[in-house]
N, C-alpha and C positions, 0 to 999 in steps of 0.2 A: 577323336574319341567315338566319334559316330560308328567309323568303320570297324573300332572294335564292341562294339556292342553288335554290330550284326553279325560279328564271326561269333561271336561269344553266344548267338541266338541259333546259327546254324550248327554248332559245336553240339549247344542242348538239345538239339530234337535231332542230330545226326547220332547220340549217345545213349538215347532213351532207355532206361532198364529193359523195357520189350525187346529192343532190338538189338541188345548186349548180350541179353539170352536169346536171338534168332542167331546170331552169331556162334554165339558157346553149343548150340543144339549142331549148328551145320559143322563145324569143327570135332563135333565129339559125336558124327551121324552114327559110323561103324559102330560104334562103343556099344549102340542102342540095341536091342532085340527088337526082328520085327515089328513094324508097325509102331514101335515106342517112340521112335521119333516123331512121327508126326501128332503124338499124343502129348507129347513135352511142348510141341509148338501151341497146343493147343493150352496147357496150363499155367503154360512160363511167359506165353508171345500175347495168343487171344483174347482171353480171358481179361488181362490185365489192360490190355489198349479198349478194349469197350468199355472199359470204367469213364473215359474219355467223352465216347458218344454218350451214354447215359447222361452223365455232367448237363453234356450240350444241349440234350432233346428233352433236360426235365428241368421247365422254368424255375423251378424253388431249388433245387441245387443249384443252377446255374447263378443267379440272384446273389446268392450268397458270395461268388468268388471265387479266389483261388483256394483259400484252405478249404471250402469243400472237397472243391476239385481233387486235393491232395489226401483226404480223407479216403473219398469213394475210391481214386485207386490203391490205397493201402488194402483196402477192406478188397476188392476184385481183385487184388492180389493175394494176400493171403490164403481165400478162397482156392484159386488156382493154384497158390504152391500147394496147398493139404488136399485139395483134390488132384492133381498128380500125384503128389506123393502114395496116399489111397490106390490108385490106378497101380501106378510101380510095386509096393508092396504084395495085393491083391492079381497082379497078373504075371509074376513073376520076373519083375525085371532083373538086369544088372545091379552088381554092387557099384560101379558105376552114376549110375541113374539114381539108384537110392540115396548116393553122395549127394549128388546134383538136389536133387527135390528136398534134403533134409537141410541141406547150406541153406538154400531158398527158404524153407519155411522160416527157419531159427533166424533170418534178419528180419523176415516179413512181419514177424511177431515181435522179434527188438524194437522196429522201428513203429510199431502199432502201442506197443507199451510206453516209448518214451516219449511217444506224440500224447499218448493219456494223464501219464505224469508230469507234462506241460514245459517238455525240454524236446528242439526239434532236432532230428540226423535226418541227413540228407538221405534220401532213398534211389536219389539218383548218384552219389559216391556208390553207394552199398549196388545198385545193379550195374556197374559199372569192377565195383572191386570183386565181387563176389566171382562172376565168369573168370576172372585175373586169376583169383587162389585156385579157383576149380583145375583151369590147365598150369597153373605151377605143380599142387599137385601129382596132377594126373599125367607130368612129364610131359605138355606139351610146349615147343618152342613158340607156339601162338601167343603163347602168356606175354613176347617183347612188346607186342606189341596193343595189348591191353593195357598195358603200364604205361606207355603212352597215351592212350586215348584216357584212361583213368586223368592223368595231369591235364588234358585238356577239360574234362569234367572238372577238376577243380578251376582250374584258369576260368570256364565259361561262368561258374555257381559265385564267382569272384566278380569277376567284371559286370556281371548281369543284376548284382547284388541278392542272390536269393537264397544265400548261404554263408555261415561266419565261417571262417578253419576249423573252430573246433564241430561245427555240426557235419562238415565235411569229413574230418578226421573219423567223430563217432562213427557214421554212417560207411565207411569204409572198414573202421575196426567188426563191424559186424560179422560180417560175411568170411573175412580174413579168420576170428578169431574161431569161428561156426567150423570154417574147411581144416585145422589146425588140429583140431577136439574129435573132428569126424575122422580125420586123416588114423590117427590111434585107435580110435574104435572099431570102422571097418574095415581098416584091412592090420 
């Protein structure tokens, strides 16, 4: 059991929502107007992993735990989805990009509401499903293999106990259901 709890630790932090979207960014680079990409890295990737140091380097967050911890990166996230999204709309991005940063925002704030209404979804299914529906979508065959690593997110939020099915299920329905609603709208 031991050994699976460390695959199940390496699983989590090899899956992180930041680097499910460093992924989806480097995947969907062309997609981007100059310079957009490295500005999505910055709203979708940076932004959200310094919620992390923050945690770390401020004693009364850190005190408190993990649900802080999961708190401030909701909130450093959200921040980053709606401040790309701003940047994209504002600088004239892709309809592409607009997709991306609108899926983003619309779980970021699911899962900020159903954390306030005192029911959790994983935020680690949701950045993990959400890059999935972006390239199903968007017709890329990269999608197989998100749907894979998604199952492993589930296996890891399983074995590690930090997650029921159904909070996993919500937290993936997000993002899926965000790309679904977008998909008829903009294009």
């Amino acid at each position: 059991m031991a050994d699976n709890k460390k695959l199940a630790k390496v699983i989590r932090i090899a899956t992180l929502p930041p680097i499910m979207a460093t992924l989806l960014i480097l995947i969907l680079w062309n997609d981007y107007p100059p310079y957009h990409a490295p500005a999505a890295l910055f709203a979708l990737v940076i932004l959200p992993m310094l919620s992390y140091l923050v945690w770390k380097l401020v004693p009364s967050l850190y005190s408190k735990g993990r649900d802080s911890q999961r708190k401030l990166a909701v909130i450093f996230s959200v921040i980053g989805y709606i401040g790309g999204l701003l940047f994209c709309v504002f600088c004239n991005g892709s309809t592409e990009e607009l997709y991306i940063y609108l899926c983003y925002v619309f779980s970021g704030v699911m899962i900020a509401i159903s954390s306030v209404l005192g029911f959790k979804s994983s935020g680690h299914a949701a950045g993990s499903a959400g890059p999935v529906a972006v390239l199903v979508l968007c017709k890329s065959p990269w999608y197989i293999f998100g749907v894979v690593i998604l199952a492993l997110v589930f296996y890891s939020s399983r074995v590690l106990k930090r997650h029921t099915v159904q909070e996993l299920i919500l937290g993936s329905a997000y993002p899926v259901l965000a790309a679904i609603v977008l998909k008829f709208i903009l294009w």
